[in-house]
C-alpha positions, 0 to 999 in steps of 0.5 A, a space after each residue: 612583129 607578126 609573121 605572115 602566119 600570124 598575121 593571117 590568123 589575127 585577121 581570120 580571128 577579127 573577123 570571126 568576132 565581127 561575125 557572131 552577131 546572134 552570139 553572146 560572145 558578139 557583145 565584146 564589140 571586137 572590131 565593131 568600131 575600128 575605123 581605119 585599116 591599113 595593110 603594107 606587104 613587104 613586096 621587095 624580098 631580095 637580099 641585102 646583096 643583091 644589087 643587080 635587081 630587085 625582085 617583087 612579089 606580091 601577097 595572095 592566097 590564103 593571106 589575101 582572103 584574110 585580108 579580105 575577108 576582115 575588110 568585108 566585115 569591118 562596117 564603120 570602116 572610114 579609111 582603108 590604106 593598102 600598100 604595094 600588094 602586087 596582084 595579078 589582075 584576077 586578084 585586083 577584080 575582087 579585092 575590094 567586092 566586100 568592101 563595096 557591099 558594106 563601106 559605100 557610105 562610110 569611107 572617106 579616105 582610100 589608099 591604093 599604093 601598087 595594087 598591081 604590078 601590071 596596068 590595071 584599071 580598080 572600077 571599085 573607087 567609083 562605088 563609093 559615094 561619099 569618098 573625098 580622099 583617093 590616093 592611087 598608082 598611075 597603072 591602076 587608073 583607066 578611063 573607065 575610072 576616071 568617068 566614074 570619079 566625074 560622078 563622085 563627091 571626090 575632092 582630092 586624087 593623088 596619083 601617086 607613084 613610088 620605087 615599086 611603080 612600074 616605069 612611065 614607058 609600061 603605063 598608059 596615061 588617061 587620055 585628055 578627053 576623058 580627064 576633061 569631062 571628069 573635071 566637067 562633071 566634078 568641078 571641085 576635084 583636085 589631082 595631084 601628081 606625087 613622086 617617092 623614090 630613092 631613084 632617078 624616075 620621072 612622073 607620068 604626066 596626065 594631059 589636061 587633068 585638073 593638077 594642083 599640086 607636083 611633088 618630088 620626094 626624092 635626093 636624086 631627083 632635081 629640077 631637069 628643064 625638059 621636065 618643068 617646061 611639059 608641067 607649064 605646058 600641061 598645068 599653067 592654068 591649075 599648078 598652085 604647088 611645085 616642089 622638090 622635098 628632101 636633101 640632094 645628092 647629086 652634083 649641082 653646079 656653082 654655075 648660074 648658067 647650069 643652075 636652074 635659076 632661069 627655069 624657075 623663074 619661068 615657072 612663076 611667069 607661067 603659072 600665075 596660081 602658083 602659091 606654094 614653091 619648094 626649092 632644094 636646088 642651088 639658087 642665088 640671092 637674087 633669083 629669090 627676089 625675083 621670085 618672090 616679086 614676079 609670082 604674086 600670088 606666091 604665100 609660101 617659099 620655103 628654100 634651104 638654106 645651105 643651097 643659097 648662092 649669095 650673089 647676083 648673076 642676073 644681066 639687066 633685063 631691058 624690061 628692069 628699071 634702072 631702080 629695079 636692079 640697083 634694088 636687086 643688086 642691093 639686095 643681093 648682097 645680105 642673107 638678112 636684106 634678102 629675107 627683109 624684102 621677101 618678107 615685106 613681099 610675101 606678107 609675113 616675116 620669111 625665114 630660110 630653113 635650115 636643112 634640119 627644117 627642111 627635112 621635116 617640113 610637111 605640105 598640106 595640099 588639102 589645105 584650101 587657102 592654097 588651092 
């Protein structure tokens, strides 16, 4: 593993091969066909030990010029992923000056993970013309930015939020006027709001961004009612992706009228897009039914499960038929009767995943058939 001195060293000797175009020695072509770069400063530098708080630095200096400098010269670059770097603002100003100037047309795909610590707006994402991908913290959007993205070909914003983000208490959310005349100018953008954290946090809401997808990556995040309930509220009309990765660790009642069955239900009321649903949670046998019977645009379910109650705790709804909830209460009563019916309502043979599965399991939110 290279060292920060190393490192800096590396970079500084890439880019001087990259530089001597007049030269002999320029005929090697070290470094002209990289096209992807990535770059992930070890922010969290506290001991082991200390658990009282943890203290971010973020790179600079000579490192950061290296860093620079090699992006400047790398010209056919299509990706550029940069993690947790922690600027001040005067060193976010120019981070990306040189890329500007030779990647305008090339790149494709920009990660931006925590490029500051502090609310900073990077204008640089709207100079390059033929982006598709963005995927950058909430502190660092504005609404500067975000007129700009209405001018781009940029498909898919991923507001993406991890340990290091500063809290939603410290951040300013795109107001609802500039998001509107985003999605107006840019009719094909997909946003996406995602959430990394071992910790309990909330995401930071944008009002009326054209959000497709919510994920949650976290074992100490669940389905909380207040939370679902603003998601309706914002999304109804553009959510086709809800979820809860990873395996719990907090407590989960047994009780239905604890349980989030209810809230879930709702949700696939509320948005009628909703094609993709994850499900970490305590559920029961019949929710699962009702879910895949009211939201009938829903292709995948994917539910672990370990978390599958099996049971009907559901009074009968004076919307149900008597036929329908002898159906429901029927159902109910098998893992394998519940796996038959969701699969003939789903349209493919649906299984429960095993919390191994579960784990490893990978959504494409690119995928078109689901936005």
């Amino acid at each position: 593993m290279l060292n920060f001195y190393n490192l800096y060293e590396f970079m500084n000797m890439i880019s001087w091969y990259t530089e001597q175009k007049s030269r002999e020695i320029a005929k090697s072509g070290v470094g002209s066909n990289i096209r992807s770069i990535k770059f992930t400063f070890p922010c969290n530098m506290s001991n082991r030990d200390e658990t009282e708080r943890i203290r971010l630095f973020g790179t600079g200096g000579k490192l950061l010029d290296a860093l620079k400098r090699l992006m400047g010269n790398l010209r056919k670059l299509k990706k550029i992923e940069l993690i947790d770097l922690m600027l001040d603002p005067q060193e976010a100003q120019y981070l990306l000056d040189g890329v500007c100037e030779t990647c305008y047309l090339t790149l494709r795909t920009m990660i931006l993970v925590n490029t500051t610590r502090v609310q900073y707006q990077i204008l640089h994402v709207g100079i390059f013309l033929n982006l598709q991908v963005l995927i950058i913290s909430p502190q660092n959007l504005g609404e500067d930015m975000v007129e700009l993205l209405g001018y781009t070909k940029l498909e898919h914003l991923h507001i993406f939020q991890n340990r290091y983000t500063p809290s939603d208490f410290t951040i300013k959310s795109v107001s609802a006027k500039i998001w509107k005349n985003c999605h107006k100018n840019n009719a094909k953008l997909c946003v996406h709001l995602e959430l990394q954290s071992n910790k309990d946090r909330q995401l930071i809401w944008q009002e009326c961004a054209p959000v497709k997808s919510i994920i949650y990556d976290s074992p100490h995040i669940g389905i909380q009612t207040l939370h679902l309930m603003t998601a309706v509220e914002l999304y109804q009309k553009s959510l086709c992706i809800y979820g809860h990765k990873n395996l719990p660790r907090f407590y989960r009642s047994k009780s239905f009228h604890e349980r989030i069955d209810c809230t879930l239900l709702l949700l696939c009321r509320q948005c009628p897009f909703l094609k993709v649903l994850i499900i970490t949670e305590r559920i029961s046998t019949a929710t699962l039914l009702l879910i895949a019977f009211t939201a009938r645009n829903l292709r995948y379910l994917h539910v672990r499960g370990n978390a599958v109650l099996k049971r009907c705790d559901w009074s009968q709804n004076p919307e149900w038929s008597d036929e329908f909830y002898i159906w429901l209460k029927m159902n109910s009563r098998s893992y394998e009767a519940v796996e038959t019916e969701i699969s003939q309502l789903i349209g493919y043979k649906w299984k429960m995943l095993t919390d191994k599965q579960f784990k490893s399991l990978n959504i494409n939110v690119h995928n078109e058939n689901i936005l």
